[in-house]
ZAKOLFI-423319 format. One record per residue: y, z, x of N, C-alpha, C in turn; residue in three letters. Coordinates in steps of 0.1 Angstrom, whole numbers, plus 2048, in hexadecimal, padded with zeros to 3 digits. Layout:
ZAKOLFI-423319
YZXYZXYZXALA;...
//
This chain:
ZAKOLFI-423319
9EA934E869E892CE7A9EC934E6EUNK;9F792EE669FA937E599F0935E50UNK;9ED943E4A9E8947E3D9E893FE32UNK;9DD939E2E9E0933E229DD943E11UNK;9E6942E0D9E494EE019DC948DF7UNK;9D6955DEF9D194EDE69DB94BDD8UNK;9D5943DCB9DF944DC19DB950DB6UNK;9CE954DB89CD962DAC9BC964DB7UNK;9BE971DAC9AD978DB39A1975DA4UNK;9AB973D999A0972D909A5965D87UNK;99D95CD869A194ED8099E94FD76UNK;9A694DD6A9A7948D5F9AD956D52UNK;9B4962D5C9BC969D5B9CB96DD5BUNK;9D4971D509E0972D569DF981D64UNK;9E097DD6B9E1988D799EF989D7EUNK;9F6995D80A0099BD869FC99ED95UNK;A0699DD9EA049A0DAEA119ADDA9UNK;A0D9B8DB3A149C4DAFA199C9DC3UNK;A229C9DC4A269D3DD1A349D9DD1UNK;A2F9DFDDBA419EBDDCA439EADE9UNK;A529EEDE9A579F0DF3A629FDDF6UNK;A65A01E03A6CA0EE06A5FA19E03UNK;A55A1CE08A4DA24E02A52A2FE10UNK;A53A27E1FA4FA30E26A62A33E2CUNK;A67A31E20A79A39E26A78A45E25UNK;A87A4AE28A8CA5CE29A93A5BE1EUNK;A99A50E1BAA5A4FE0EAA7A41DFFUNK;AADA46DF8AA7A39DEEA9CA36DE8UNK;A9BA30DDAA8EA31DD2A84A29DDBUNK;A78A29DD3A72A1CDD8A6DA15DCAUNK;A6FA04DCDA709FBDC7A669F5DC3UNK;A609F1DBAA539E5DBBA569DCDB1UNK;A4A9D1DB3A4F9C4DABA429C1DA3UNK;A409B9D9AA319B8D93A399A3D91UNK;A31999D96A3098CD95A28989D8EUNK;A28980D82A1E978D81A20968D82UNK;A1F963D8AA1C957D8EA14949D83UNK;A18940D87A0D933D80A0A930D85UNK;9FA927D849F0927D8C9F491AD98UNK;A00912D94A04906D9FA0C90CDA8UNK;A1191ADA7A1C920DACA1A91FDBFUNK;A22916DC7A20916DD4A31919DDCUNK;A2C91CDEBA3991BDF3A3291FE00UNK;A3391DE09A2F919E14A35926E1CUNK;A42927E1AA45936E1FA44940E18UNK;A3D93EE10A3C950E07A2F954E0FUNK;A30961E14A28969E1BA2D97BE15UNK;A26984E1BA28994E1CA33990E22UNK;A4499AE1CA4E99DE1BA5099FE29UNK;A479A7E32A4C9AFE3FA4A9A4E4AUNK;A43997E46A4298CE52A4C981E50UNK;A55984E44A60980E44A6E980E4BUNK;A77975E4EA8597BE51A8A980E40UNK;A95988E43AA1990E38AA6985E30UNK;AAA975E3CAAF969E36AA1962E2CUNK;A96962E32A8895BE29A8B95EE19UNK;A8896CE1EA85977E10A90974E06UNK;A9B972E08AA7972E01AA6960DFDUNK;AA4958E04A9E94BE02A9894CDF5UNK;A89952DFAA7B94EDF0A7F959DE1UNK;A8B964DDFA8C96EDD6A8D962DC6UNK;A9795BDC5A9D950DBFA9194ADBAUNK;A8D943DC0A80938DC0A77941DBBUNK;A7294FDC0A66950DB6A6B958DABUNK;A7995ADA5A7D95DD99A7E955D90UNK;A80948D95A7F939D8CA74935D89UNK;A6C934D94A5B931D8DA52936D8AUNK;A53946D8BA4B950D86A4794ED79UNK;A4094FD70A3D955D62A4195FD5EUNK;A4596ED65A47978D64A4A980D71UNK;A53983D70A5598FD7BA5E9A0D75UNK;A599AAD7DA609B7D76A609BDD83UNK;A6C9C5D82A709D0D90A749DFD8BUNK;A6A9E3D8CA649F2D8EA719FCD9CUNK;A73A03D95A7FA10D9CA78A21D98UNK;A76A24DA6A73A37DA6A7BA3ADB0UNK;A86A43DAAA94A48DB2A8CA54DBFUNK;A95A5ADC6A8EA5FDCDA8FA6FDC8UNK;A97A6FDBDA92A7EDB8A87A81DAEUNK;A80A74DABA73A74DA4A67A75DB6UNK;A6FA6BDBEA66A6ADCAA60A7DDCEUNK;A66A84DCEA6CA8DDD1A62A99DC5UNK;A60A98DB9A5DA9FDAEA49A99DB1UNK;A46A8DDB0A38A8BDB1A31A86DBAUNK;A37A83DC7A34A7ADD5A34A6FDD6UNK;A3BA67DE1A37A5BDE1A30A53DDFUNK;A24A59DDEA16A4CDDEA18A4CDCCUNK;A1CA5ADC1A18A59DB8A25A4EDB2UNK;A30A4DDBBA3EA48DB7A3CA39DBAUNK;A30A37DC2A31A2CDC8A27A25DBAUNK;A1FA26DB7A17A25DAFA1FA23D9DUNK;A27A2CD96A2FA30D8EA3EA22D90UNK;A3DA1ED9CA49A14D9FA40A08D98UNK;A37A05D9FA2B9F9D9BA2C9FBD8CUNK;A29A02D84A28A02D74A349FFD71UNK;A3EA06D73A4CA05D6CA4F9F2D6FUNK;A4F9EDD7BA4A9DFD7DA409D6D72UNK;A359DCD6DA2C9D6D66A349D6D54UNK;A399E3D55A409E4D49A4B9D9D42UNK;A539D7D50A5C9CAD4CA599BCD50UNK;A4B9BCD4EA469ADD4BA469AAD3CUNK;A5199ED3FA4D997D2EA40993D27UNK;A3A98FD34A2798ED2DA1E995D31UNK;A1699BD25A0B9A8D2F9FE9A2D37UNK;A009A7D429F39A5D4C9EB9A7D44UNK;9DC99ED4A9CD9A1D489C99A5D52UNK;9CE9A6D5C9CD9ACD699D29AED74UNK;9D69BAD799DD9BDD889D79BBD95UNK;9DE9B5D9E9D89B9DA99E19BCDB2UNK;9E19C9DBA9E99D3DBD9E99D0DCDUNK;9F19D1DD29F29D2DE39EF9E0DE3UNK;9E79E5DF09E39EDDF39D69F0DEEUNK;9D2A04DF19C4A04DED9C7A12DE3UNK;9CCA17DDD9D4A25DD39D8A1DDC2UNK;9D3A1EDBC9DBA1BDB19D6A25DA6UNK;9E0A23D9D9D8A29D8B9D8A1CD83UNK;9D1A24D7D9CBA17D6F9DEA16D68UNK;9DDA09D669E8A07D5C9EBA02D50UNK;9E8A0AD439E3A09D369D3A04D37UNK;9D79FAD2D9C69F6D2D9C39EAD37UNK;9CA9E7D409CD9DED469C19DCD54UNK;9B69D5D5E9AE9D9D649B89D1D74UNK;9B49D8D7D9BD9D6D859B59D8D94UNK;9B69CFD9D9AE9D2DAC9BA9D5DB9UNK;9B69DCDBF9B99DCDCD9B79DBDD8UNK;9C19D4DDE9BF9C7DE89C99D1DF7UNK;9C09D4DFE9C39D5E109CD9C7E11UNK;9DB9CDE139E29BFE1B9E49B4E11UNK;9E39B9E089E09ACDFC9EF9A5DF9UNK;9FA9A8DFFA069A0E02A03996E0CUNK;9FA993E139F798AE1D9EB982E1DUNK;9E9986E0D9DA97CE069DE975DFAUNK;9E597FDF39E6974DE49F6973DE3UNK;9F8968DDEA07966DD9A0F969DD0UNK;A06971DC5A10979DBDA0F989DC1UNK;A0B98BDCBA0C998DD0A19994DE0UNK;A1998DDE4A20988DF0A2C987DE5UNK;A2E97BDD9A3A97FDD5A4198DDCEUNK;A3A994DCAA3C9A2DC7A439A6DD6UNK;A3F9A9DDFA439AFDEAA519A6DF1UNK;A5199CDE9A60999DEDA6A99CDE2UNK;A6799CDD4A709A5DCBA709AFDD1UNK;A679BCDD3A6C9C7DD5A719C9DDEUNK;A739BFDEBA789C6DF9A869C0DF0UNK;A8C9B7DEEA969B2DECAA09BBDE4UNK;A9C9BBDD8A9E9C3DD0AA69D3DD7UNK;A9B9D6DDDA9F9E5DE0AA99E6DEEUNK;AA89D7DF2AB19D5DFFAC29D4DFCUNK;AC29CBDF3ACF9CEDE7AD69DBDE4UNK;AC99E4DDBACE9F0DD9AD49F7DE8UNK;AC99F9DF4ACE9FFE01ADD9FBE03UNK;ADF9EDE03AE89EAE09AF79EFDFDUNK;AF19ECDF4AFE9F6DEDB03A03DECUNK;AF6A09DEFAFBA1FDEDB04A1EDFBUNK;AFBA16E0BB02A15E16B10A14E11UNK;B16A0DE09B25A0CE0CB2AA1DE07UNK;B1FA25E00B27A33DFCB23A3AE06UNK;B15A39E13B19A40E1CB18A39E28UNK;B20A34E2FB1FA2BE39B19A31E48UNK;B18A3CE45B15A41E55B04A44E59UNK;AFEA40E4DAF1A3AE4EAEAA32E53UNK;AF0A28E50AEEA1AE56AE3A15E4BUNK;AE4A19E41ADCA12E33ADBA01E34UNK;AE39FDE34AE69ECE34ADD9E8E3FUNK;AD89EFE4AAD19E9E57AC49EAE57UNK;AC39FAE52AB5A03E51AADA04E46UNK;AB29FFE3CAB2A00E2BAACA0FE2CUNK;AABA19E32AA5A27E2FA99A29E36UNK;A99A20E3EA8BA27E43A90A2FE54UNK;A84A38E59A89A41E61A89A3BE6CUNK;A93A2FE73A99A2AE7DA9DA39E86UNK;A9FA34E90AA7A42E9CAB7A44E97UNK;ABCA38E92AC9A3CE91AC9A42E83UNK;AC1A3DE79AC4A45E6DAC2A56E6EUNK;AB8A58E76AAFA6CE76ABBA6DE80UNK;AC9A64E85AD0A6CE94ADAA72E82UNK;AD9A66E7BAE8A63E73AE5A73E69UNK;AD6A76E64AD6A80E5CADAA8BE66UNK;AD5A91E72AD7A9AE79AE6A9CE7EUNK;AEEA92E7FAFFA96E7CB05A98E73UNK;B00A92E67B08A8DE5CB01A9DE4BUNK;AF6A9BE4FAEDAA1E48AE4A99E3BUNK;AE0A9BE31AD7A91E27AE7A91E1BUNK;AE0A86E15AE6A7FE09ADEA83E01UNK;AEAA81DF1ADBA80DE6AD4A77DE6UNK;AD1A6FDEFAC7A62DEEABEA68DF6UNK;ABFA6DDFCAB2A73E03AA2A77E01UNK;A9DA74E04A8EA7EDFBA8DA89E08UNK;A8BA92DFFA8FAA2E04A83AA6E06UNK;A79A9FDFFA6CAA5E03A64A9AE0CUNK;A6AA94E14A6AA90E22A6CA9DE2DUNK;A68A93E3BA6CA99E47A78A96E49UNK;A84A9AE47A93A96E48A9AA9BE56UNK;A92AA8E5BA95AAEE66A99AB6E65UNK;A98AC3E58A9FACAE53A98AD7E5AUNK;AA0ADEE5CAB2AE4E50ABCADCE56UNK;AC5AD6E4FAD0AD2E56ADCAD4E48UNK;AE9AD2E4DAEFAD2E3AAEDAC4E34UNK;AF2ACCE28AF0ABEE1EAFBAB6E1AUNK;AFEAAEE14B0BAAAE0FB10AA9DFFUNK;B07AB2DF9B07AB6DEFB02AC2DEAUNK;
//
């Protein structure tokens, strides 16, 4: 029986749904999206990004750019990944996201359970919360999208990755492709990459 989502967690609030994506690659920033939705906003297949097909997502990206109220996509490259950790990069993608909304939230509500406060803004976190509310479910398909794009384009500068397939995450062929080839500057270095190996820079 599919999920019915909800349309916000606090009624009678502008509320943002906030998630990222690429948190758990070897290479490439990670992405997040900040939605704010209207309260009639429906679709039947909008769910969390990962119970998606690649074709859905690319479907539903359009559609909730058109009827969103607001949407902003948030970028931390992997040499900031690299300087303050993922979880802090992951978090820092979500703001830069909040930042390029044209209208400011009265409230966040974040996928996951890790956040920081953002400005004066009050903000909850939600276990799974791409698979509960709909402007967090649409957040998690801008950001996979989004940063599926970018993968697929650095892929054409190093093809022996297999970026376009794996978008970066540690597939067996991607950890075969570093251990022949060695790391990119896309890499986060302060990963497990399988090092020492050379570099290509």
């Amino acid at each position: 029986m599919k999920t019915i989502l909800l349309p916000f967690l606090n009624d009678g609030l502008i509320e943002a749904g906030c998630d990222e994506a690429g948190r758990g690659c070897l290479a490439g920033p990670v992405f997040a999206a900040s939605v704010i939705l209207p309260i009639d906003f429906r679709h039947l297949d909008l769910n969390d990004s990962k119970k998606l097909s690649e074709k859905k997502r690319e479907q539903l990206r359009p559609y909730i750019e058109e009827h969103a109220i607001a949407f902003g996509i948030g970028i931390v490259d992997e040499k900031e990944i690299d300087q303050i950790n993922i979880l802090n990069a992951s978090i820092l993608a979500m703001h830069r996201a909040v930042d390029n909304l044209v209208h400011k939230p009265e409230h966040l509500i974040i996928d996951g359970n890790r956040f920081k406060p953002y400005q004066d803004v009050d903000h909850t976190t939600i276990i799974k919360g791409d698979g509960k509310y709909l402007s967090i479910a649409a957040a998690s398909v801008l950001a996979k999208t989004y940063r599926d794009d970018y993968m697929n384009k650095i892929a054409q500068e190093y093809p022996e990755y297999g970026w376009d397939q794996n978008k970066g995450y540690p597939t067996k062929s991607h950890k075969a492709a570093i251990i022949k080839h060695g790391i990119t500057p896309y890499h986060r270095q302060s990963f497990n990459l399988g090092l020492p190996i050379p570099t290509l820079f």
